[in-house]
C-alpha positions in Angstrom: -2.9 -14.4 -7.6 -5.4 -12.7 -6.3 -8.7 -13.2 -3.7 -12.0 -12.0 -3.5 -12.9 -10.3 -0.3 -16.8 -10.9 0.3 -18.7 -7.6 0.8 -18.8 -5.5 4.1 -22.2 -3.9 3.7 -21.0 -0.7 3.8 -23.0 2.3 2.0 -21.2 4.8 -0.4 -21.5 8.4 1.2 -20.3 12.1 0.6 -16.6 12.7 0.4 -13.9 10.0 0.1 -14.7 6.6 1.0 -11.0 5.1 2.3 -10.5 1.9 2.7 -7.9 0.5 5.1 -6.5 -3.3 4.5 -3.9 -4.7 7.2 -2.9 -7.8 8.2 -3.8 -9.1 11.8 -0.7 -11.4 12.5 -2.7 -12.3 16.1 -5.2 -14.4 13.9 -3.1 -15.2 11.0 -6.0 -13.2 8.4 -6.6 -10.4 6.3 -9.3 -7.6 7.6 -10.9 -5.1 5.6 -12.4 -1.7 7.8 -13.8 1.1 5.9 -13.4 5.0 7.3 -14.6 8.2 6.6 -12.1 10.9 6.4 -11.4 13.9 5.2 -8.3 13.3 2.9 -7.7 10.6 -0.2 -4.4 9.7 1.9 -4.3 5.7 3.0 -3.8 4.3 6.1 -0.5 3.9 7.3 0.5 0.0 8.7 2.3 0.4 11.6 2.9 -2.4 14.5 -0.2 -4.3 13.6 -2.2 -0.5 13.8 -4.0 1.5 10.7 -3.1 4.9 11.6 -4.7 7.9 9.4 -4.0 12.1 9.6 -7.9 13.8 11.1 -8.6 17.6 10.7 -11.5 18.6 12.7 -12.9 22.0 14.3 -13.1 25.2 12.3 -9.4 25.8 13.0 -8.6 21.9 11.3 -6.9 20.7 14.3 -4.6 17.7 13.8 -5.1 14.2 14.7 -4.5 10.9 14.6 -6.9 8.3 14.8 -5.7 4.5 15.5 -7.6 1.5 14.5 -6.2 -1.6 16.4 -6.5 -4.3 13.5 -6.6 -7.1 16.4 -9.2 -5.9 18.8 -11.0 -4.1 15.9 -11.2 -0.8 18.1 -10.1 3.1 17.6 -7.7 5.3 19.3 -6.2 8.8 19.5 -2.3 8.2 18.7 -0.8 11.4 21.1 1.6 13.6 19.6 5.2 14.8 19.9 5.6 18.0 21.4 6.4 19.8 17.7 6.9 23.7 19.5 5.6 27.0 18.2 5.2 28.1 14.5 3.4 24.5 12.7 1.2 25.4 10.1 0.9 22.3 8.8 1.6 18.3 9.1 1.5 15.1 6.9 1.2 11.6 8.3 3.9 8.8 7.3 6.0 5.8 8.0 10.0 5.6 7.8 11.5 2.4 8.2 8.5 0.3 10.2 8.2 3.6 12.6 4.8 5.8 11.9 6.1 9.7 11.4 4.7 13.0 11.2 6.4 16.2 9.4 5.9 18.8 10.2 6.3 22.8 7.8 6.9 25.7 10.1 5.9 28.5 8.4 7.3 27.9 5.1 11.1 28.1 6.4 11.9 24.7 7.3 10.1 20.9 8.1 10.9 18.5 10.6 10.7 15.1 10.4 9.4 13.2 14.0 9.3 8.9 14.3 8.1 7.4 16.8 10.6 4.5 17.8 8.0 2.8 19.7 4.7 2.6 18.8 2.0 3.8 21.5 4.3 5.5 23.7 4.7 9.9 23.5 7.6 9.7 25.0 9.6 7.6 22.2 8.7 10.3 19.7 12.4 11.2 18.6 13.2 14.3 16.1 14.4 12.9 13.1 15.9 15.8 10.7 15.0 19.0 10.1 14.5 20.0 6.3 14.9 23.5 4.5 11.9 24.9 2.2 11.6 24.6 -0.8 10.2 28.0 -2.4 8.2 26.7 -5.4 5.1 28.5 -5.3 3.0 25.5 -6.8 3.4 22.6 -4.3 4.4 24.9 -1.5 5.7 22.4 1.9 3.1 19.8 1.1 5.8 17.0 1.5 5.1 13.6 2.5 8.1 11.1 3.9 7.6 7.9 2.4 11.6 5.7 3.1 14.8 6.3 4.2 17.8 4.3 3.1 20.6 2.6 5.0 22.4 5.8 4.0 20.8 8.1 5.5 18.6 9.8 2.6 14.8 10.3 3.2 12.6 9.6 -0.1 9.8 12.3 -0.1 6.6 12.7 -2.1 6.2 16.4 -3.2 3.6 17.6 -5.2 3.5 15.1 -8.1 7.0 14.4 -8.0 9.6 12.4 -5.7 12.7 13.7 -4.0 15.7 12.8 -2.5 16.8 14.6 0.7 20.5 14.2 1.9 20.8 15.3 5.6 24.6 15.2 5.7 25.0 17.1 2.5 22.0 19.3 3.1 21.4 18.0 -0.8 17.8 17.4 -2.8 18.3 15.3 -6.0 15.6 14.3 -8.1 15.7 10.5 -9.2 15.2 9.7 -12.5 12.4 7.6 -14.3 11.9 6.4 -17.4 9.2 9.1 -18.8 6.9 6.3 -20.5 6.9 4.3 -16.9 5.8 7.3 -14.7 4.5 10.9 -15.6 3.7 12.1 -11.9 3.0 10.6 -8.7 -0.8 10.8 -6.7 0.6 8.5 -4.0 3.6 6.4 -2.8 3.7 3.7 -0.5 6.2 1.0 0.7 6.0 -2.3 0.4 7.5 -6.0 0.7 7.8 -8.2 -2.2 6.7 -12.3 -1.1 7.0 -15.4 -3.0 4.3 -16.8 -1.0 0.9 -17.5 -2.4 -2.2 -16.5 -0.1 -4.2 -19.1 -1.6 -1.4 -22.1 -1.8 -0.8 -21.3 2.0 -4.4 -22.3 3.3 -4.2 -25.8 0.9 -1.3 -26.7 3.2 -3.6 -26.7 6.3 
């Protein structure tokens, strides 16, 4: 089933054009914002928030900006405090919590939740990772779920792995080669039974 959002107005420009869709639980509706950035990546839903990775200054300082999907209004989400030697970060959510990983100098990555939205203090270290020397992809990983065992799904390159903290083990799942060649983007989501339409006859 599926709905037609009416049109926002909104002109095409250079670069991407991302668009960020969240549901406002406040007001019981859908809302559709568009943002320019400088990255194909989506927004990440976190705590009723659309949160999205900013480079900006010559040096491409990190950021992240917030939009608050009830009060319609944008924010810079602070950081954890990540140390000396980052060269480079990728924006994510684990289990509900947004997250941030983090390469240090192509020896190892760490992987930083924060357990309570809003609030620097609550970032919390969640495992460090080693690096993985393939010249192609480099440490452009991207955490995308973590099981009730304790392994973290990652997106890497074009391809998913498996990362076991308490074995210090990568595996590589396995997928049917006619269902999925490589991966642009993985995201998590939660299957419902309920129709979007069939819910407003009931009103």
């Amino acid at each position: 089933v599926s709905k037609r959002l009416p049109d926002i107005g909104f002109k095409k420009r250079r670069g991407y054009t991302v668009y960020g869709f969240g549901f406002d639980a406040s007001v019981d509706d859908y809302k559709d914002f568009p943002f320019e950035v400088f990255s194909n990546e989506a927004g990440k839903h976190v705590d009723g928030t659309l949160n999205w990775a900013v480079f900006s200054g010559q040096d491409g300082d990190f950021s992240i900006v917030s939009l608050d999907l009830a009060q319609e209004t944008y924010k810079e989400v602070t950081q954890p405090c990540y140390g000396d030697g980052v060269d480079w970060r990728t924006l994510g959510v684990l289990d509900g919590y947004l997250c941030v990983l983090c390469s240090y100098r192509k020896l190892y990555a760490e992987v930083w939740v924060m357990k309570e939205y809003g609030k620097r203090e609550s970032w919390t270290k969640l495992v460090s990772i080693p690096y993985l020397p393939y010249e192609r992809f480099e440490m452009f990983l991207t955490p995308v779920s973590v099981s009730k065992s304790g392994e973290i799904l990652l997106r890497y390159g074009v391809n998913i792995l498996l990362y076991n903290p308490k074995k210090n083990m990568f595996r590589i799942p396995m997928f049917p080669y006619d269902v999925i060649s490589y991966i642009s983007q993985a995201e998590v989501y939660e299957e419902s039974l309920v129709s979007p339409t069939a819910v407003n006859q009931h009103r």
